[in-house]
Backbone as CSV, one residue per row, in Angstrom:
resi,resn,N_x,N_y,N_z,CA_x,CA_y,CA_z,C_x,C_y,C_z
1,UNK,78.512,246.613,-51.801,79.957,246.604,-51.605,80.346,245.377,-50.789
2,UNK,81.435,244.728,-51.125,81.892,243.679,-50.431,82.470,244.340,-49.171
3,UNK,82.076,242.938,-48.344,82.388,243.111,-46.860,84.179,242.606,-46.713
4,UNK,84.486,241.989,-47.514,85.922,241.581,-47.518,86.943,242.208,-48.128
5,UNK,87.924,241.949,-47.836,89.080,243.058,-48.387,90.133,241.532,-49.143
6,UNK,89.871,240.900,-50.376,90.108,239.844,-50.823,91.561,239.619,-50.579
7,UNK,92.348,241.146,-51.190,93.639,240.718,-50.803,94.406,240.210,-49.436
8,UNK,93.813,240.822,-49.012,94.119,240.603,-47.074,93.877,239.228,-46.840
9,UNK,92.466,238.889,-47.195,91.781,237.732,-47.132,92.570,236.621,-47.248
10,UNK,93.231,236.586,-48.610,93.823,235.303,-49.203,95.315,235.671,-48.608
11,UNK,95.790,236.480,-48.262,97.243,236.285,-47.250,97.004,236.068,-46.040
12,UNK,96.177,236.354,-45.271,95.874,235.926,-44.179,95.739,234.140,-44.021
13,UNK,94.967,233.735,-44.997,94.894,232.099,-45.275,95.878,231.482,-45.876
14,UNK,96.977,232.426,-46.317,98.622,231.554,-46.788,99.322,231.396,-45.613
15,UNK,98.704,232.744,-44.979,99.482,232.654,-43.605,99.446,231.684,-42.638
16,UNK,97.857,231.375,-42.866,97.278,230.239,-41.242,97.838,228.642,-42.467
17,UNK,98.110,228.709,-43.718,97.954,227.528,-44.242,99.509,227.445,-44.165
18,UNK,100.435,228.026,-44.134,101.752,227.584,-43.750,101.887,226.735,-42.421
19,UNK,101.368,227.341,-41.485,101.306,226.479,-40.049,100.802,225.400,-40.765
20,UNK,99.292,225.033,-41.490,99.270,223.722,-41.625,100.026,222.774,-42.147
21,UNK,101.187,223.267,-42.995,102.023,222.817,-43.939,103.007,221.967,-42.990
22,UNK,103.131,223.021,-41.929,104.278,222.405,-40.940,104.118,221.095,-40.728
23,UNK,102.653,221.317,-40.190,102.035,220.069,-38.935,101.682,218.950,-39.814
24,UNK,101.207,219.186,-41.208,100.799,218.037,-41.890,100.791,218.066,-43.272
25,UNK,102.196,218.000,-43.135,102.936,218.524,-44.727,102.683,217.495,-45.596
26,UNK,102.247,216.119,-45.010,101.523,215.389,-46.685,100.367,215.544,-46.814
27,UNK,99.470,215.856,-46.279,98.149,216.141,-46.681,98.769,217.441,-47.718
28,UNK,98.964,218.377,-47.659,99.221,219.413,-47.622,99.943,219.293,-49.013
29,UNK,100.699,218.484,-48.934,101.500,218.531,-50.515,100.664,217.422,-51.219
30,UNK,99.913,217.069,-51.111,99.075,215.882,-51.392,97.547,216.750,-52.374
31,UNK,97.461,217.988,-51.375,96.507,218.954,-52.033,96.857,219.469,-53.077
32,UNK,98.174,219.893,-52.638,98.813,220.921,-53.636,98.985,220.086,-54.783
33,UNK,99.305,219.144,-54.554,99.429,218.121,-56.052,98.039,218.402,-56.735
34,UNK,97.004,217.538,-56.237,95.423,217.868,-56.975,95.425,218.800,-57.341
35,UNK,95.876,220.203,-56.814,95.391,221.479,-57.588,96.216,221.526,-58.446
36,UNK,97.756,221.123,-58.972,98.385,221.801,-59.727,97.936,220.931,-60.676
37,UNK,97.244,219.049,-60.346,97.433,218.841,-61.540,95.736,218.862,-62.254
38,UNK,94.837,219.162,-61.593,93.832,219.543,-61.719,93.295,220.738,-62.902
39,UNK,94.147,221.629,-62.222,94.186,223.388,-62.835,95.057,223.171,-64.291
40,UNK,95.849,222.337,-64.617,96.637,222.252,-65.263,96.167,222.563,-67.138
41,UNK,96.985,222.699,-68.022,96.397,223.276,-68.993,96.103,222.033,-70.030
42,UNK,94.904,221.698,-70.970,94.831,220.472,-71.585,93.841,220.876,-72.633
43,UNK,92.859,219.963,-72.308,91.587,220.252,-73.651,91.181,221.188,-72.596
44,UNK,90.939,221.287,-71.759,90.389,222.814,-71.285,91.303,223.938,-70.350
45,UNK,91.452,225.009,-70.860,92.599,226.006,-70.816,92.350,226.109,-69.187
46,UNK,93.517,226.559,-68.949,93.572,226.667,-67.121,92.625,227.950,-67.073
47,UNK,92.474,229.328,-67.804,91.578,229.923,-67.630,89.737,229.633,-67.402
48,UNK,89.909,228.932,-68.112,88.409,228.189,-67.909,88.193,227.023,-67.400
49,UNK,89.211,226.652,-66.456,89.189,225.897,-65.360,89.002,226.719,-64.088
50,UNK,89.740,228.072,-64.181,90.003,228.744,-63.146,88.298,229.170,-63.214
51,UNK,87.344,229.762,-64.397,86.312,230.058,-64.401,85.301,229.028,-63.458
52,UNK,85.434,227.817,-63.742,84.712,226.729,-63.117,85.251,227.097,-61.698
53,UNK,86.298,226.512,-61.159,86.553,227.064,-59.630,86.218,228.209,-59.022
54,UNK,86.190,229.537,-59.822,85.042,230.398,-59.110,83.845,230.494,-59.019
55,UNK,83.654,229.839,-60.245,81.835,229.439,-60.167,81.913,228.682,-58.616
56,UNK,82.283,227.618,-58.522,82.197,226.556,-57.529,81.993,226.860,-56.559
57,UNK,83.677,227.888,-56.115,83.498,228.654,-54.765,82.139,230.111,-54.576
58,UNK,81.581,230.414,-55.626,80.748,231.355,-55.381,79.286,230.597,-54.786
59,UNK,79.312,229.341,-55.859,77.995,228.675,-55.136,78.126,227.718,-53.521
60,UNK,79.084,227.652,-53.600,79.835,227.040,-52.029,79.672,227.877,-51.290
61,UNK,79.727,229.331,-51.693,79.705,230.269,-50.164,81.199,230.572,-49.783
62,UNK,82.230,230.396,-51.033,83.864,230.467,-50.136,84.050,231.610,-50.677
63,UNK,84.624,232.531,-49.732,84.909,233.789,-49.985,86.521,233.855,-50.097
64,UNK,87.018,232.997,-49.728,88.431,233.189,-49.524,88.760,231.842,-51.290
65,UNK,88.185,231.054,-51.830,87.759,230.801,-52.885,87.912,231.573,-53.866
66,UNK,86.728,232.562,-53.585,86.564,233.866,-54.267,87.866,234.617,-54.463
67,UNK,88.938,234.962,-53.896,89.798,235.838,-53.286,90.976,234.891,-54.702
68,UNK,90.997,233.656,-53.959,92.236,233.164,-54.878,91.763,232.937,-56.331
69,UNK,90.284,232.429,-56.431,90.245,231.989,-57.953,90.127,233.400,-59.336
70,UNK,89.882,234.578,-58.148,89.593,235.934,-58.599,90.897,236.504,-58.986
71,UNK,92.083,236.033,-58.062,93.735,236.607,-58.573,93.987,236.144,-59.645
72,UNK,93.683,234.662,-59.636,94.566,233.889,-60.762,93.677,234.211,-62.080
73,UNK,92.445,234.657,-62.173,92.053,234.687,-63.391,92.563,235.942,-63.787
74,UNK,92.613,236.870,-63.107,93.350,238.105,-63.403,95.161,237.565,-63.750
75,UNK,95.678,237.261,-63.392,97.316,236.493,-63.962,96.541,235.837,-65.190
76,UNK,95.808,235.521,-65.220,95.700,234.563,-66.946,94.848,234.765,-67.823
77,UNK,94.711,236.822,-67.675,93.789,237.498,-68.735,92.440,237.401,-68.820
78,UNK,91.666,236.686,-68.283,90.420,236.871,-67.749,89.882,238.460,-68.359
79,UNK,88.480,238.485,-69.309,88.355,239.809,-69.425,87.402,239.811,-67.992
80,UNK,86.599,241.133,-67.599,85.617,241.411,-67.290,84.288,240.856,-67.879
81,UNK,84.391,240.807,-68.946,83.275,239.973,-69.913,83.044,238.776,-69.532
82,UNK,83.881,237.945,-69.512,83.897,236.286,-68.924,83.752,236.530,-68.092
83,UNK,84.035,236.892,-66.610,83.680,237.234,-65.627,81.842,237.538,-65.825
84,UNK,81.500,238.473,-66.136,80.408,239.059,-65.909,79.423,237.594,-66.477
85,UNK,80.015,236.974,-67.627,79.000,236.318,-67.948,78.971,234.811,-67.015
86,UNK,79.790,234.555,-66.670,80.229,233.353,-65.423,79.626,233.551,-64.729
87,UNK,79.405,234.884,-63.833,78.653,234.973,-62.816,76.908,235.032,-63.149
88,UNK,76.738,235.653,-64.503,75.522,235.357,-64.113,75.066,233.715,-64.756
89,UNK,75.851,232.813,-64.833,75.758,231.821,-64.927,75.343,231.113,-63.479
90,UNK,75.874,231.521,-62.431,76.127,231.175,-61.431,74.715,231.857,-60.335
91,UNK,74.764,232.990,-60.976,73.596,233.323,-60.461,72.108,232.542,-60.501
92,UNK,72.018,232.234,-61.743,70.810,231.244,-62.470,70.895,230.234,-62.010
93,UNK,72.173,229.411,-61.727,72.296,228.202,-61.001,71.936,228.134,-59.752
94,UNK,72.588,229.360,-59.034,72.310,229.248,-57.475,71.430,230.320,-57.082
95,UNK,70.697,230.788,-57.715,70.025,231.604,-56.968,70.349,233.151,-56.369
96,UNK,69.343,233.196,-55.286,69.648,234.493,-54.731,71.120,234.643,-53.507
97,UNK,71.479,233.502,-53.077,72.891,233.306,-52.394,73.637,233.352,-53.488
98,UNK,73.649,232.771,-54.276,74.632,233.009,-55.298,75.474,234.520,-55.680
99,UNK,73.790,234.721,-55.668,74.013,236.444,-56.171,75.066,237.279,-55.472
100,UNK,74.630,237.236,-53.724,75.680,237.559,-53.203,76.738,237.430,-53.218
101,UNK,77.012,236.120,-53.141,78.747,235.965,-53.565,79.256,236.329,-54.825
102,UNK,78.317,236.582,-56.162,78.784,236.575,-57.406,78.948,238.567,-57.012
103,UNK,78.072,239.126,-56.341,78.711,240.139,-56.069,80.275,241.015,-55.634
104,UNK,80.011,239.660,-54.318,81.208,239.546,-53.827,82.680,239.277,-54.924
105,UNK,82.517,238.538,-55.712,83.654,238.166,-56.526,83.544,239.226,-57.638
106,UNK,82.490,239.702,-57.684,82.537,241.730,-58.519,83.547,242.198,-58.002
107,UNK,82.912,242.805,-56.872,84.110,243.339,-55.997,85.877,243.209,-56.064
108,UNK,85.545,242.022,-55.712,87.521,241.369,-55.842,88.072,241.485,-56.970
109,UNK,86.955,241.240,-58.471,87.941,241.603,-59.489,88.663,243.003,-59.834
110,UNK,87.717,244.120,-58.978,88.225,245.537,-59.181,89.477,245.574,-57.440
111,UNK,89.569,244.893,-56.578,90.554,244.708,-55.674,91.776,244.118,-56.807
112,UNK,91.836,243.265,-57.127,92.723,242.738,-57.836,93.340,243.520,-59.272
113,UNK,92.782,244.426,-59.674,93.335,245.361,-60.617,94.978,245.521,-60.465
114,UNK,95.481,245.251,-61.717,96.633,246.008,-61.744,96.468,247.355,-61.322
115,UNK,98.073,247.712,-60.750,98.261,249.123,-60.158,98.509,250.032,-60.962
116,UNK,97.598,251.102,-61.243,97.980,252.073,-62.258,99.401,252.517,-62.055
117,UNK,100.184,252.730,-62.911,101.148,253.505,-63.106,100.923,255.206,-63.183
């Protein structure tokens, strides 16, 4: 079971990243540029961009990574299947740390569930 509670996780870091916004709002919009135009949709779909960025952050060790690249694939239909098979992509790549975090980002995709009605 994950030790993190993803949703919390990634508002807590919008939260501390607004203060940074204040103090050093061009870095800051300077990032935000790279990611939007980075993530953006082309020869490779923002979903399987978003796949690569969780790979990334799982072998990085970012849990809060984990948290955001785990929402947005859920907003852009992501099955469980891609998921499952990403990670053990990631697993093979990185090993037994990997594993953990690819656990970890198990976890978050069932945090991130739509809310039953």
């Amino acid at each position: 079971m994950s030790t993190f509670d993803h949703p919390a996780l990634i508002q807590n870091i919008s939260q501390a990243m607004s203060g940074l916004r204040k103090v050093q709002p061009e870095a800051m919009q300077g990032f935000g540029q790279l990611a939007k135009s980075a993530m953006a949709e082309g020869a490779i779909s923002e979903k399987h961009k978003e796949l690569m960025a969780l790979a990334i952050g799982i072998t990085q060790h970012c849990s809060g990574c984990i948290g955001f690249h785990v929402k947005a694939l859920r907003r852009l239909g992501c099955t469980r299947q891609e998921l499952e098979e990403m990670l053990a992509v990631c697993v093979y790549m990185g090993g037994g740390p990997a594993l953990m975090y690819a656990s970890e980002a198990w976890a978050a995709w069932d945090a991130f569930a739509p809310a039953q009605a």
